[in-house]
PyMOL Python script that loads the backbone (N, CA, C, O; Angstrom):
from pymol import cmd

cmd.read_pdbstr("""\
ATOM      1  N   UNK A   1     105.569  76.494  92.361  1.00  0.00           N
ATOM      2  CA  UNK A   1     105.272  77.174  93.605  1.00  0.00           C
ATOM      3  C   UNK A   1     103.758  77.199  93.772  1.00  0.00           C
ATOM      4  O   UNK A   1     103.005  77.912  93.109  1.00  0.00           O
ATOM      5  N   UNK A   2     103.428  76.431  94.631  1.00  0.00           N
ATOM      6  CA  UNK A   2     101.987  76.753  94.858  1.00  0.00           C
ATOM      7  C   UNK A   2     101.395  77.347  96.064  1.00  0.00           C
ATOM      8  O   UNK A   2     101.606  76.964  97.215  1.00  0.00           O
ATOM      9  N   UNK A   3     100.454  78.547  95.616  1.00  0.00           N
ATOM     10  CA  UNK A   3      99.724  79.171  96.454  1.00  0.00           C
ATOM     11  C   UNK A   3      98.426  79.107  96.603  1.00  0.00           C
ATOM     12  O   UNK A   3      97.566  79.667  95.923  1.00  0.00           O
ATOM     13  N   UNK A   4      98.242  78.096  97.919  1.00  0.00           N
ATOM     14  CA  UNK A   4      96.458  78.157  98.013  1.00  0.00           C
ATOM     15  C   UNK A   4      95.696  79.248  97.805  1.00  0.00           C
ATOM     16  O   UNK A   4      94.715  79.095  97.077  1.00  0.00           O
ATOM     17  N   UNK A   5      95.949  80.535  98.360  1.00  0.00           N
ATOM     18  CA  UNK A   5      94.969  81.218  98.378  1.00  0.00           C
ATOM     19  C   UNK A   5      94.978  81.732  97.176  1.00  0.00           C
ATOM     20  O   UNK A   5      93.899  82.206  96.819  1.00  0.00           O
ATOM     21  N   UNK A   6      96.243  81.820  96.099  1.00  0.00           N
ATOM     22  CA  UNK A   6      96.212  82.354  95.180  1.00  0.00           C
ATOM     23  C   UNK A   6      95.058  81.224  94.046  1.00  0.00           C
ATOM     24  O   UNK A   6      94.305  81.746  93.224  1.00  0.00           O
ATOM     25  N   UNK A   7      95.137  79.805  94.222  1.00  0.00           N
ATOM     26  CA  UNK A   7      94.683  78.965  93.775  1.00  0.00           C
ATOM     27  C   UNK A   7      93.046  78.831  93.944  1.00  0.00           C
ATOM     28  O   UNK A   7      92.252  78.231  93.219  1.00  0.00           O
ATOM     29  N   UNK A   8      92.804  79.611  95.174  1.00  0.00           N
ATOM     30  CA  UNK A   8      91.016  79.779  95.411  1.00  0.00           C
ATOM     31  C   UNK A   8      90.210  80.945  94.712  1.00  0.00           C
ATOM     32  O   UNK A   8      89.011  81.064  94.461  1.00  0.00           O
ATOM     33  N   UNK A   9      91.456  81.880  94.456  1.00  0.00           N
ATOM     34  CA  UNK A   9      90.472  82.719  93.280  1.00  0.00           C
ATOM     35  C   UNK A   9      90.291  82.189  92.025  1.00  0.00           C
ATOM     36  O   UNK A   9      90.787  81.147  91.595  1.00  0.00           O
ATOM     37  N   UNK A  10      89.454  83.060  91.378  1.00  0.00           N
ATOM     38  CA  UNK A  10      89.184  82.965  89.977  1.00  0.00           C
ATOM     39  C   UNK A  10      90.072  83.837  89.082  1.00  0.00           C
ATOM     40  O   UNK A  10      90.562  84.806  89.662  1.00  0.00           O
ATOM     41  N   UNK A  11      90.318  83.719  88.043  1.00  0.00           N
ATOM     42  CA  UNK A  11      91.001  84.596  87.134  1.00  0.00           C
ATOM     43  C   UNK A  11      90.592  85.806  87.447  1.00  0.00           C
ATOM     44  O   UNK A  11      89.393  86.082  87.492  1.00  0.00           O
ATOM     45  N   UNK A  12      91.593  86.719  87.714  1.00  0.00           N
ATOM     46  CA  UNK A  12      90.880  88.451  87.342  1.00  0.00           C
ATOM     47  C   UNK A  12      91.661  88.777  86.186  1.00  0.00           C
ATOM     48  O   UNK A  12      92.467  88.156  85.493  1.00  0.00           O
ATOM     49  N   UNK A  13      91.067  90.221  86.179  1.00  0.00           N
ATOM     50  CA  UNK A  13      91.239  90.825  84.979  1.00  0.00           C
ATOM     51  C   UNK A  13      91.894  92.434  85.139  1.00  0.00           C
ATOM     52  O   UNK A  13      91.494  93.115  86.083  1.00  0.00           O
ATOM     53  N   UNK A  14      92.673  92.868  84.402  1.00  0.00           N
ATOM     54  CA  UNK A  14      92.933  93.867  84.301  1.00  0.00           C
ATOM     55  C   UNK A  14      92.074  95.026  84.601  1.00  0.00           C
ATOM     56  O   UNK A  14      92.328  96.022  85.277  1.00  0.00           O
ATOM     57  N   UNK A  15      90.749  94.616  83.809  1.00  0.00           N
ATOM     58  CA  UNK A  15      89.608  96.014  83.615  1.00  0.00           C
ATOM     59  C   UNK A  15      88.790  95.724  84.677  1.00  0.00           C
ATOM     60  O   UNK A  15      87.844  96.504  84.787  1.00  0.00           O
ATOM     61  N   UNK A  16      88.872  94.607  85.717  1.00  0.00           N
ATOM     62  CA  UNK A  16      88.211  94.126  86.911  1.00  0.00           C
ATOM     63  C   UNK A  16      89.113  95.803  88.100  1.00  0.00           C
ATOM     64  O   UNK A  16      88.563  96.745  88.672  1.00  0.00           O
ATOM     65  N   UNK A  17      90.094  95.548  88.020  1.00  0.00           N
ATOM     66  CA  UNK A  17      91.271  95.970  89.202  1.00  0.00           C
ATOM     67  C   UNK A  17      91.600  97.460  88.441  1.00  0.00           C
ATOM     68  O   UNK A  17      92.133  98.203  89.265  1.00  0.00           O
ATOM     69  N   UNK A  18      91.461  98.031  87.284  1.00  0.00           N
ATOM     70  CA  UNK A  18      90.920  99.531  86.909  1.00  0.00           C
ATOM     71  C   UNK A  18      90.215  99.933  86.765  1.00  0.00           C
ATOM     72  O   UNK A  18      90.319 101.109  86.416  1.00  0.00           O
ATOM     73  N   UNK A  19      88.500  99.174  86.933  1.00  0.00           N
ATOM     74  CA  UNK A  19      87.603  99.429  87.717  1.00  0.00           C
ATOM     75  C   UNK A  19      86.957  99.633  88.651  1.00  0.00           C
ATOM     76  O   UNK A  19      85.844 100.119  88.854  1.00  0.00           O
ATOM     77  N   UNK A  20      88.161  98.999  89.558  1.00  0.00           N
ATOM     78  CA  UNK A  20      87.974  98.880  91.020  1.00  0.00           C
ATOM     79  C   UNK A  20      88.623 100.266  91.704  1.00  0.00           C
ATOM     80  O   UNK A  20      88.074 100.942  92.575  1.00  0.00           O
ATOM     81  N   UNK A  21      89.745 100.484  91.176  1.00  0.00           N
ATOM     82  CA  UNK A  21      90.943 101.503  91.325  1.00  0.00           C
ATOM     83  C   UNK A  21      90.372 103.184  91.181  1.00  0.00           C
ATOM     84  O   UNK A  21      90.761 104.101  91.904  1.00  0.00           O
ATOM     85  N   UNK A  22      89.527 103.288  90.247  1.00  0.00           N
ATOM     86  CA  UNK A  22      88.647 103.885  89.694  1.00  0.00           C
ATOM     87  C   UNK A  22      87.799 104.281  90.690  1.00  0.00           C
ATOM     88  O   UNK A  22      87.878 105.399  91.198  1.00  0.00           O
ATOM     89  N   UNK A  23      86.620 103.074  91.161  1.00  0.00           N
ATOM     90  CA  UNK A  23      85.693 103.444  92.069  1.00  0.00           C
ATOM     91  C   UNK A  23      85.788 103.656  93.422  1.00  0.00           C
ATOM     92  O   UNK A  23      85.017 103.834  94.365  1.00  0.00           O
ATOM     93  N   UNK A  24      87.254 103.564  93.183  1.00  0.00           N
ATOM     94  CA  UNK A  24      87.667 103.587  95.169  1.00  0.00           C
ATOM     95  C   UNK A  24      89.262 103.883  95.267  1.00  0.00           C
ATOM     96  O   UNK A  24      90.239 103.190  95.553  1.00  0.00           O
ATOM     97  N   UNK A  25      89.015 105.572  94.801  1.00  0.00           N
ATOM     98  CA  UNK A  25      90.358 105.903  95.070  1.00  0.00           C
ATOM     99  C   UNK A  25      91.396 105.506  96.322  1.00  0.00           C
ATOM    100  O   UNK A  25      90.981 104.966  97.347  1.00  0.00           O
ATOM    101  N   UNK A  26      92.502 105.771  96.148  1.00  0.00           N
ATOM    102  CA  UNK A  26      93.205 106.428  97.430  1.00  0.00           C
ATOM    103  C   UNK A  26      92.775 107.839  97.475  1.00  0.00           C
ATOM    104  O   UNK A  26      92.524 108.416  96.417  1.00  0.00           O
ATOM    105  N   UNK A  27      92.648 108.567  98.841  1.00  0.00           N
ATOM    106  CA  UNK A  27      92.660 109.579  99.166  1.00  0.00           C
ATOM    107  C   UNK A  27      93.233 110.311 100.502  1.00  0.00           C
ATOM    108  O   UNK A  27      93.570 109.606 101.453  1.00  0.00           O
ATOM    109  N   UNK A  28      93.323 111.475 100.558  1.00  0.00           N
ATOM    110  CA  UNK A  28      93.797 112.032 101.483  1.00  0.00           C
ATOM    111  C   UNK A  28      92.265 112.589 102.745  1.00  0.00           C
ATOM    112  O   UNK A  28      91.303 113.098 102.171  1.00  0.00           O
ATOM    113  N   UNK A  29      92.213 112.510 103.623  1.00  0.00           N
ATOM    114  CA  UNK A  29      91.595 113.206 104.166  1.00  0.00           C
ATOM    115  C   UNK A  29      91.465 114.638 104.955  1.00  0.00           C
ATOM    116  O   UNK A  29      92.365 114.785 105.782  1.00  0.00           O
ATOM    117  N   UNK A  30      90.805 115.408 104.898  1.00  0.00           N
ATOM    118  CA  UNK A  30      91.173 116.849 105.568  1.00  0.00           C
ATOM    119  C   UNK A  30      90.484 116.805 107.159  1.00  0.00           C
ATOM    120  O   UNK A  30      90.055 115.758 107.644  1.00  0.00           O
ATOM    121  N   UNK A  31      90.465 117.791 107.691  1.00  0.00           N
ATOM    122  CA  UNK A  31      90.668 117.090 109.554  1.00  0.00           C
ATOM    123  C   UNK A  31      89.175 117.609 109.621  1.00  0.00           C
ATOM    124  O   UNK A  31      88.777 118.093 110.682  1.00  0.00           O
ATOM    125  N   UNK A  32      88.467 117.540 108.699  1.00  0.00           N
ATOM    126  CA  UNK A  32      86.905 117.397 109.135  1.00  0.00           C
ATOM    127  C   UNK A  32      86.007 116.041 108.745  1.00  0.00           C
ATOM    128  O   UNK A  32      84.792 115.848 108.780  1.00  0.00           O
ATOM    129  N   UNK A  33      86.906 115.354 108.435  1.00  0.00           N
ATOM    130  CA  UNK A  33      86.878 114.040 107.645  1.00  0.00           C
ATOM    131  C   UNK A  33      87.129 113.051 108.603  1.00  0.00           C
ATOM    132  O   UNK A  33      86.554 111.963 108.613  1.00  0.00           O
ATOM    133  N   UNK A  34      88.197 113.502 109.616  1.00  0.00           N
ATOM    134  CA  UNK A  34      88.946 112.269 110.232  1.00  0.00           C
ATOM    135  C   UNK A  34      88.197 111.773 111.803  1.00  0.00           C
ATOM    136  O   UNK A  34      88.363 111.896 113.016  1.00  0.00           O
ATOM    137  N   UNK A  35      87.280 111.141 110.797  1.00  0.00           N
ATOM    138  CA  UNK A  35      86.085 110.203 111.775  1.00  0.00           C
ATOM    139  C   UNK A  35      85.990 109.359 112.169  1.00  0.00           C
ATOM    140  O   UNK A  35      84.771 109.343 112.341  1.00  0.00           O
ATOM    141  N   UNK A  36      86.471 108.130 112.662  1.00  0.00           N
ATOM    142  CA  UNK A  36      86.780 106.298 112.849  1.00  0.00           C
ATOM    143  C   UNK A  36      85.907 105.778 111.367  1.00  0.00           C
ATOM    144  O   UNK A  36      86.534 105.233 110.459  1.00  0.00           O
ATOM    145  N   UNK A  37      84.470 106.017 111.273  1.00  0.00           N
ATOM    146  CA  UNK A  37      83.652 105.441 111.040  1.00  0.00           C
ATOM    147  C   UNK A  37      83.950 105.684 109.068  1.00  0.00           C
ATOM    148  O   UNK A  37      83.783 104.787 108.241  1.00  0.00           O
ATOM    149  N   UNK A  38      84.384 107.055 108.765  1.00  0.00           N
ATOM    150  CA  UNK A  38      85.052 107.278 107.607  1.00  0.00           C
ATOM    151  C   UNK A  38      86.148 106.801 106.941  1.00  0.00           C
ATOM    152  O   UNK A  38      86.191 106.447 105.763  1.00  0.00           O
ATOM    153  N   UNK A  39      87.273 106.807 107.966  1.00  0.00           N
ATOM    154  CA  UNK A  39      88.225 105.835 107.832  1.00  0.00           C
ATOM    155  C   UNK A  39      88.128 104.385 107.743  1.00  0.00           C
ATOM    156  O   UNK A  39      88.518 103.665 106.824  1.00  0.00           O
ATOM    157  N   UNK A  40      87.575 104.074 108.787  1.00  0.00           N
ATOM    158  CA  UNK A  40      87.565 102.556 108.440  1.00  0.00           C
ATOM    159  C   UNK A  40      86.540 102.071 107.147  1.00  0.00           C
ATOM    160  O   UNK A  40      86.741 100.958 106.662  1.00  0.00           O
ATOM    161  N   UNK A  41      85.625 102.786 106.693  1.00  0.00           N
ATOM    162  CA  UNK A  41      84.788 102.647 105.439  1.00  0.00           C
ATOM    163  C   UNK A  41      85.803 102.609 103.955  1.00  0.00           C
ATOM    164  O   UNK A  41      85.706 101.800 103.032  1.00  0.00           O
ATOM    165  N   UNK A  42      86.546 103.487 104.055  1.00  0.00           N
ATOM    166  CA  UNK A  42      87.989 104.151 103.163  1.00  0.00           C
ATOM    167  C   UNK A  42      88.504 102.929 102.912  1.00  0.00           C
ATOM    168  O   UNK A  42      88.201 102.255 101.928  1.00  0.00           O
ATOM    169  N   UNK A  43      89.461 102.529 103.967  1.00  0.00           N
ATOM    170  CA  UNK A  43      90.630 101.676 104.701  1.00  0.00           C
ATOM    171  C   UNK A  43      89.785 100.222 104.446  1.00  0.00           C
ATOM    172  O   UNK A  43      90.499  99.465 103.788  1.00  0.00           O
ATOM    173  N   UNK A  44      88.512  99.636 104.768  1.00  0.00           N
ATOM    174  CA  UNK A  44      88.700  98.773 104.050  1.00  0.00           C
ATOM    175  C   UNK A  44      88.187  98.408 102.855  1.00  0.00           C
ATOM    176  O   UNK A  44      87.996  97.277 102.409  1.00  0.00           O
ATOM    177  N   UNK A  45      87.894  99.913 102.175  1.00  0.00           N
ATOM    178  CA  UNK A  45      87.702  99.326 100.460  1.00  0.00           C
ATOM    179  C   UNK A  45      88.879  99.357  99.918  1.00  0.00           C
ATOM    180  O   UNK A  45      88.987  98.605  98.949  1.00  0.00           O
ATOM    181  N   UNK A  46      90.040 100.114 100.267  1.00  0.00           N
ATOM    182  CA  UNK A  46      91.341 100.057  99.633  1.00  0.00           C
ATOM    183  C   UNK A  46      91.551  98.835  99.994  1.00  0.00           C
ATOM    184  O   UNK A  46      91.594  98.151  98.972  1.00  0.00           O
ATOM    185  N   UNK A  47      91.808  97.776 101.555  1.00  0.00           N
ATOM    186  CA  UNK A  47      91.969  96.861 101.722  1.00  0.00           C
ATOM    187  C   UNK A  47      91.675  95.730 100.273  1.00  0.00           C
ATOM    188  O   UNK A  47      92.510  95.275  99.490  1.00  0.00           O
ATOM    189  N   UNK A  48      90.118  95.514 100.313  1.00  0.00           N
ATOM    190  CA  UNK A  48      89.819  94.769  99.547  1.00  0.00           C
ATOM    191  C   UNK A  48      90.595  95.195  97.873  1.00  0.00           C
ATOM    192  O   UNK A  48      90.917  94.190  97.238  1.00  0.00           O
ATOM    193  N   UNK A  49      90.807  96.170  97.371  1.00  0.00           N
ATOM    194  CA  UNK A  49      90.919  97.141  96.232  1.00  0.00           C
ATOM    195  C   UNK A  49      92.961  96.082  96.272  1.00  0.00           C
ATOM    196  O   UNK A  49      93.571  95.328  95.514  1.00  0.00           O
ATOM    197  N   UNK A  50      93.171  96.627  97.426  1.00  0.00           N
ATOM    198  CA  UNK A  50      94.875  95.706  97.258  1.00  0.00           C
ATOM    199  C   UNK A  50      94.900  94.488  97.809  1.00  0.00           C
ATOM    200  O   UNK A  50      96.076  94.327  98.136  1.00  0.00           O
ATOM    201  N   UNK A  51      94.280  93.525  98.107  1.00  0.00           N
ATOM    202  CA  UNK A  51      94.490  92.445  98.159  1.00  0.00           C
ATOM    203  C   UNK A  51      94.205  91.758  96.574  1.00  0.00           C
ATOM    204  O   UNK A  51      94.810  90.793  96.108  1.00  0.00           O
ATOM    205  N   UNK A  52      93.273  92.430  96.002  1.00  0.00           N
ATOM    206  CA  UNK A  52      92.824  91.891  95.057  1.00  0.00           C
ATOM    207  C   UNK A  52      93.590  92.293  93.401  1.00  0.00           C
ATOM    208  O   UNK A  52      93.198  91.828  92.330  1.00  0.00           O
ATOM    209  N   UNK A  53      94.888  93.382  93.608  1.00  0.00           N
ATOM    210  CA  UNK A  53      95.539  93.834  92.802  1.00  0.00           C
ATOM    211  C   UNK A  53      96.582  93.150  93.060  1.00  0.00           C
ATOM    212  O   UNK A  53      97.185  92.886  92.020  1.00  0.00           O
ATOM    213  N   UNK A  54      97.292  92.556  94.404  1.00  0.00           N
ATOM    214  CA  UNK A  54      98.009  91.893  94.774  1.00  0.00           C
ATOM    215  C   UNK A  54      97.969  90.484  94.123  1.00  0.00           C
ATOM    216  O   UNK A  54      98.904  90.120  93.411  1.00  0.00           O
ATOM    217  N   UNK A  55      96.840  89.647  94.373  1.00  0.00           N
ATOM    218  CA  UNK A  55      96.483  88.666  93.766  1.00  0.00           C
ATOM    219  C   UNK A  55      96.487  88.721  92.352  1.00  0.00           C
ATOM    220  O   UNK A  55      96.918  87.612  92.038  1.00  0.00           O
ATOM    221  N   UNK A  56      96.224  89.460  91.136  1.00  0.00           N
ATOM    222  CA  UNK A  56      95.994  89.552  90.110  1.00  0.00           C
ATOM    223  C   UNK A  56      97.413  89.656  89.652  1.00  0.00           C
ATOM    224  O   UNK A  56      97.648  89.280  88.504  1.00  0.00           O
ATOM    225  N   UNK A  57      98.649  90.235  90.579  1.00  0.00           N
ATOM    226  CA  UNK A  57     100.058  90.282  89.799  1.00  0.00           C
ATOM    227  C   UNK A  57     100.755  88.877  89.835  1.00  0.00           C
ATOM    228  O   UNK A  57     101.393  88.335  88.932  1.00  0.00           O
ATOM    229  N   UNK A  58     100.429  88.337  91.320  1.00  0.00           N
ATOM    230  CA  UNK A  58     100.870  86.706  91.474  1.00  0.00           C
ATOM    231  C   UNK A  58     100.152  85.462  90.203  1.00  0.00           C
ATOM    232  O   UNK A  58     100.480  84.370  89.739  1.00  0.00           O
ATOM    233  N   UNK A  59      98.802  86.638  90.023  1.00  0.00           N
ATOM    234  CA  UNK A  59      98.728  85.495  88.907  1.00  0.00           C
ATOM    235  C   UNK A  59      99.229  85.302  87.342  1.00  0.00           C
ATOM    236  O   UNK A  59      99.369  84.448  86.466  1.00  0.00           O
ATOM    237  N   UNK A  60      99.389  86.624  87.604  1.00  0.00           N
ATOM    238  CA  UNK A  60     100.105  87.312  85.909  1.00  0.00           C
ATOM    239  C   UNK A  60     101.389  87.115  85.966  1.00  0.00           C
ATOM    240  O   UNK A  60     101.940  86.849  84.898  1.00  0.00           O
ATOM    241  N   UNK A  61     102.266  87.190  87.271  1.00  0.00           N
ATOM    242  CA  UNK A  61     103.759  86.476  87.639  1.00  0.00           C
ATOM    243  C   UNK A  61     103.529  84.636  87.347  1.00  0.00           C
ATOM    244  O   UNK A  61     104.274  83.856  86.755  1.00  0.00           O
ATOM    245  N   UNK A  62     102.735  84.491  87.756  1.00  0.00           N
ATOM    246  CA  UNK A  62     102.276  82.575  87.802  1.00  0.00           C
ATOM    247  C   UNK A  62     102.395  82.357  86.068  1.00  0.00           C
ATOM    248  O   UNK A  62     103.191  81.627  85.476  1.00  0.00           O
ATOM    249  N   UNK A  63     101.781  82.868  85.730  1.00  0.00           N
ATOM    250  CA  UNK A  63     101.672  82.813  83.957  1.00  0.00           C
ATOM    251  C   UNK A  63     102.728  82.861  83.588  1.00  0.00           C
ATOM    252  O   UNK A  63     103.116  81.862  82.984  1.00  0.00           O
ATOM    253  N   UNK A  64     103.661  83.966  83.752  1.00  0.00           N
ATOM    254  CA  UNK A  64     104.427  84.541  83.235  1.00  0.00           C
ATOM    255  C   UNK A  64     106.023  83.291  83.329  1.00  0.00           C
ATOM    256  O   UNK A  64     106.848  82.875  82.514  1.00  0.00           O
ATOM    257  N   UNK A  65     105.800  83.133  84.566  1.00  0.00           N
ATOM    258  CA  UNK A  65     106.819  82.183  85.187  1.00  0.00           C
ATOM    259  C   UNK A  65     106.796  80.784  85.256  1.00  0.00           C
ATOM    260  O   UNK A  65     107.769  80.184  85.711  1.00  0.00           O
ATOM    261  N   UNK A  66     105.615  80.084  84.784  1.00  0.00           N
ATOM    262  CA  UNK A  66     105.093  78.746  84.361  1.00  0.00           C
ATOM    263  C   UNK A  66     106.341  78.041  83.474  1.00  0.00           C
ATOM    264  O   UNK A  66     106.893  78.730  82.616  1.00  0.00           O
ATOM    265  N   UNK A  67     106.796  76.574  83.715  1.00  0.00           N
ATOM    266  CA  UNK A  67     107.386  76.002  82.956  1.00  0.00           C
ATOM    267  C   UNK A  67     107.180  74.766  82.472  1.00  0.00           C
ATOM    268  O   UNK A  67     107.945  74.296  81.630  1.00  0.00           O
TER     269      UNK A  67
END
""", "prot")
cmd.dss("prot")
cmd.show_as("cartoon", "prot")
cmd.util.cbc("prot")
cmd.orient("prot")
């Protein structure tokens, strides 16, 4: 099964993506918080934070599932 985009990264790492997880929680916001400019700052470090945890399981599934 091949996946380009999975094929354009580089190896990650475990301590890459619980470092990341780490520096950029999920969170809740309280209604003095809920600013466009806050949210979307939030929203797309989680973005980047799960695309890139996403990618790291397809590749550990790729390994895993190799024949």
């Amino acid at each position: 099964m091949d996946n380009p985009v999975l094929l354009d990264l580089p190896p990650l790492s475990g301590g890459l993506i619980e470092v990341l997880e780490n520096s950029f929680p999920s969170r809740d916001f309280t209604p003095e918080e809920l600013e466009l400019n806050h949210l979307s700052f939030h929203y797309g470090q989680r973005s980047v934070v799960n695309f890139l945890k996403h990618h790291y399981q397809l590749q550990n599934e790729t390994i895993l599932n190799k024949e």
